[in-house]
N, C-alpha and C positions, 0 to 999 in steps of 0.2 A: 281679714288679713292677720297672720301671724304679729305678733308685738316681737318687735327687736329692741337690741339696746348696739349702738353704733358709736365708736370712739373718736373725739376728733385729738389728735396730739398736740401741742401747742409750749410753745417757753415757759421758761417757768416766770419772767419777768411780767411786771404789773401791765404791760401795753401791750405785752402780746395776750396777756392771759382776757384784758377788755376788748381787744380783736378776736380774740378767737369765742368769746361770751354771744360776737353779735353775730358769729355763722351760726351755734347753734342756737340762737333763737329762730335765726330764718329759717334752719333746717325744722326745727318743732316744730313751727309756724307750718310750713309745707308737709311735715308729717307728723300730725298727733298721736298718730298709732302708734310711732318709733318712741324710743328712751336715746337723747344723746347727750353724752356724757364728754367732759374733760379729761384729760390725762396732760399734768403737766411732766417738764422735764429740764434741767437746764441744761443749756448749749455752752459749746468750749466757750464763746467768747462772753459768756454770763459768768465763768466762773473767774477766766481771768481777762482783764481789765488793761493788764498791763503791757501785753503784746502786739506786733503787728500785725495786721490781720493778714497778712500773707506768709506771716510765722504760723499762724491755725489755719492755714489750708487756703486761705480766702475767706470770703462770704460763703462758698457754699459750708467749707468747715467749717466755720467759726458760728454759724448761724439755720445751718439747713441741713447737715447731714445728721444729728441727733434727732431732727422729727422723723426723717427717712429711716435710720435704724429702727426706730420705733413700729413702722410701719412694715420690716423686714421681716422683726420681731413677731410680730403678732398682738401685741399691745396698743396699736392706735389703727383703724380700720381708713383713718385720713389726718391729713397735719393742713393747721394752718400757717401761713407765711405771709411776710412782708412783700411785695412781691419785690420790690425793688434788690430785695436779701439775696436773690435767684440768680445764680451764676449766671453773665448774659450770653456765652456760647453755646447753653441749651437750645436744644430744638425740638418743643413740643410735639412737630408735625412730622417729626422724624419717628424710628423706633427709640422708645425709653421705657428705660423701670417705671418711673413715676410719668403721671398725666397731670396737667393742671382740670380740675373738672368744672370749679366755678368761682369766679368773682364776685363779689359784693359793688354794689355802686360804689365810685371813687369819690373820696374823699376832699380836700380841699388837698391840691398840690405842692404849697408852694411853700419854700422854706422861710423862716421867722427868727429873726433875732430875741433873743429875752435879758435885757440886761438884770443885772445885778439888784435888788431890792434898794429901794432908795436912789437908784442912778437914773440918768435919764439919755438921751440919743438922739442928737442934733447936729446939723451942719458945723454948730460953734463946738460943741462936747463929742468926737466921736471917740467910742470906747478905748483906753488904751492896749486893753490885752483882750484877743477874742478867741473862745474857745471853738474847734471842731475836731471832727475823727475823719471828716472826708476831704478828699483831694479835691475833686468840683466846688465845695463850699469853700475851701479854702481859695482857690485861685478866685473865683468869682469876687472875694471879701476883698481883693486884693488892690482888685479894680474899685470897689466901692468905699474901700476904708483906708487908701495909701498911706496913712500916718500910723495906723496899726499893727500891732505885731499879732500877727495870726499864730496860733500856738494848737501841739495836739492835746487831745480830751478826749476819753475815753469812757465808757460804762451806759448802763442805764438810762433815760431819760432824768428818772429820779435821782439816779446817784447824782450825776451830774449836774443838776438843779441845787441838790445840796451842798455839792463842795463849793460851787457857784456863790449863793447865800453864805457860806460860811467861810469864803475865804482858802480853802484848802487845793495846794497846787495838788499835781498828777503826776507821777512817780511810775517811771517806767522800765522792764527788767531789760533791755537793750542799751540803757547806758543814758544817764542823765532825770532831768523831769522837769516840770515845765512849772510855770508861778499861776498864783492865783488869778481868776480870770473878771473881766469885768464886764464880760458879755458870751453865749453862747449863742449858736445857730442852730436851733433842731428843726423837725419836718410841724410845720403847722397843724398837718391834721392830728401827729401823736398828742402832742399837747393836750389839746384837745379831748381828747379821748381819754386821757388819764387826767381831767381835770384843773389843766390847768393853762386853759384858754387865756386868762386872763393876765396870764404873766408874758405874753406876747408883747414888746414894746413896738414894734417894726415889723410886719411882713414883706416877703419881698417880691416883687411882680414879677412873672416868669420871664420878662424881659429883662429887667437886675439879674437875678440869677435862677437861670436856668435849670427847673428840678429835674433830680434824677427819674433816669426810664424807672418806671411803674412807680414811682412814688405818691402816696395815696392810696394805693391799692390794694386790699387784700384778698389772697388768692387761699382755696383747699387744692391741695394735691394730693392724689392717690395712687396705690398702685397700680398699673395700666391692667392689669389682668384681670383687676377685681370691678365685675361689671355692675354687680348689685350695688357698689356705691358709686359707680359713674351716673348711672340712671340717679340717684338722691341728689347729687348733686348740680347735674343739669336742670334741673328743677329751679336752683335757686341762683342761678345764674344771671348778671346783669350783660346784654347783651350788648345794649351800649357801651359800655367798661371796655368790654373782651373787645370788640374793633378799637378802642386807645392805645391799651397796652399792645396787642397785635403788630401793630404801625409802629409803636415805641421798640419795642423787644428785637423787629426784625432789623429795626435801622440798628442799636447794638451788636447784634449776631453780625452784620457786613461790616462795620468796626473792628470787632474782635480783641472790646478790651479787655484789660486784667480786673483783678476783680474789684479796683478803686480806682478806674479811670476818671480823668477829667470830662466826664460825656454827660451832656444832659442832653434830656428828650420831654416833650410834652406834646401828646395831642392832644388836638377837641374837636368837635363836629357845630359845622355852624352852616348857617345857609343851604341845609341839605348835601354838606361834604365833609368828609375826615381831612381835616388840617394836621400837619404836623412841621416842629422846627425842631431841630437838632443843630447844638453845639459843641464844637471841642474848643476847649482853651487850655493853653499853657500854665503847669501850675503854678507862674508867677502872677498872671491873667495879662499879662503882656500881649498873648497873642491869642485870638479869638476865629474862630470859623465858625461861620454859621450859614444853613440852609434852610428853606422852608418851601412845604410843596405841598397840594393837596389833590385828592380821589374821591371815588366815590367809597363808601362803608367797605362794602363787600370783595374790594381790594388794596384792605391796608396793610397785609403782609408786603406787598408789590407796593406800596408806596414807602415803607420802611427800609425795604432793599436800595429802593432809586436814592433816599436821602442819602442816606450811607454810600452809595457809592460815589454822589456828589462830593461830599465831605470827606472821602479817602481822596476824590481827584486834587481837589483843593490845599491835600496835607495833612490831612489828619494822622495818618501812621507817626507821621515825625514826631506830633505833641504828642499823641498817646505813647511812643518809642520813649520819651522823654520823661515822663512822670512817671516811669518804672524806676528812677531814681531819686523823684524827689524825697524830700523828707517830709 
């Protein structure tokens, strides 16, 4: 067989560039013959820091249309992503540019407090300022930490780790900035993965707060046309993954939120079934819905629909209609 060399695209930031290190090793791993290669790039919301992500387009702008360009381009032959970064009113299963073609096993889910070096987090001490960029963590904290003042943070994991450590508020071009913080929430598995597990003070059970759909997960996507790399990357596909997210993605898509709705999602498979619960709450965390419902693997799309449409009967429209204004 011919030797190729195949590109995967990828952030230029430190956690995306250790996520996208472990598809191509899996890809290697699966094909020694092939050369695959990084291409980094950074994304609008790498460059600036200080806007709303609905100012850069959403998550798909802010975070997913730079690897796409790339792949337009002709300079990355696949990108990898966060999946959770994935506009949720895509429809894989529909006609698209891009195809997601394979997952990696998922991660650990669940989101983690990391206070301040030297602080600690306790019933008697909860933090007094706590930083995030999302709407779901914020309402959730809201519920968990009533005496705190939840505040936004923006950047990097790193950067953000560091003004953390160092005391330096977040300063933003919309008008104002926010004080120094004495706790962040980021996703436990990044941590992780760049190292710095151990700055975890608190993890939070999916039942505290509810992670976001695909969080944990990382996905290649390609363009639908290009079949030579679908076949590479169905190869390295985790199957089990792809029936969570599935379940996950479809309950978002019968939601229809923006692109930082209040919406968590987690499945798992237990007992020989795909489990899934879905949550919407109010971004004060006042007001909570929640559903939970299970299938068999092979129809987690159709169980992702059902949650979703439970959860619209229930009210969901009104909180998600609702957090299109919070701050």
């Amino acid at each position: 067989m011919t030797s190729k060399t195949f590109r995967i695209g990828t952030r230029a930031s430190r956690m995306a560039v250790q996520q996208s290190e472990a598809v191509q090793q899996a890809l290697q791993t699966a094909f020694p013959e092939h050369r695959f290669e990084l291409v980094t790039r950074q994304a609008t919301a790498d460059r600036d820091h200080k806007s709303r992500l609905g100012a850069l387009g959403g998550k798909g702008g802010a975070f997913i249309q730079a690897m796409r360009d790339m792949m337009t381009s002709g300079e990355a032959d696949m990108a990898m992503h966060s999946l959770k970064d994935l506009p949720g009113n895509e429809d894989y299963y529909a006609s698209s540019s891009f195809t997601i073609g394979s997952c990696l096993k998922r991660d650990d889910a669940r989101d983690a407090l990391v206070m301040k070096t030297g602080q600690v987090c306790d019933s008697d001490h909860p933090p007094a300022v706590i930083g995030t960029s999302s709407i779901r963590r914020r309402a959730f904290l809201h519920r968990l930490f009533p005496t705190s003042r939840i505040v936004a943070f923006r950047g990097s994991a790193d950067l953000r780790l560091q003004r953390l450590d160092e005391g330096v508020p977040m300063e933003f071009n919309y008008g104002g900035s926010t004080p120094a913080v004495d706790g962040l929430v980021l996703a436990k598995s990044g941590l992780e993965r760049i190292g710095y597990g151990d700055r975890v003070t608190r993890p939070f059970s999916v039942d505290e707060m509810c992670p976001a759909v695909g969080q944990g997960v990382v996905v290649v996507e390609y363009a639908t046309d290009n079949e030579e790399v679908g076949r590479l990357l169905s190869r390295i596909n985790d199957k089990e993954t792809t029936f969570l997210y599935q379940a996950e993605r479809a309950m978002l898509r019968e939601l229809n939120g923006h692109c930082d709705s209040p919406i968590g999602g987690y499945a798992w498979i237990d007992g020989g079934r795909l489990h899934l619960k879905g949550v919407v709450i109010s971004p004060d965390g006042g007001s909570v819905i929640e559903v939970g419902d299970s299938t068999l693997n092979s129809a987690a799309a159709d169980l992702g629909k059902r949650v979703g449409v439970r959860l619209n009967r229930l009210g969901a429209q009104i909180i998600i209609g609702e957090s299109r204004f919070a701050e």
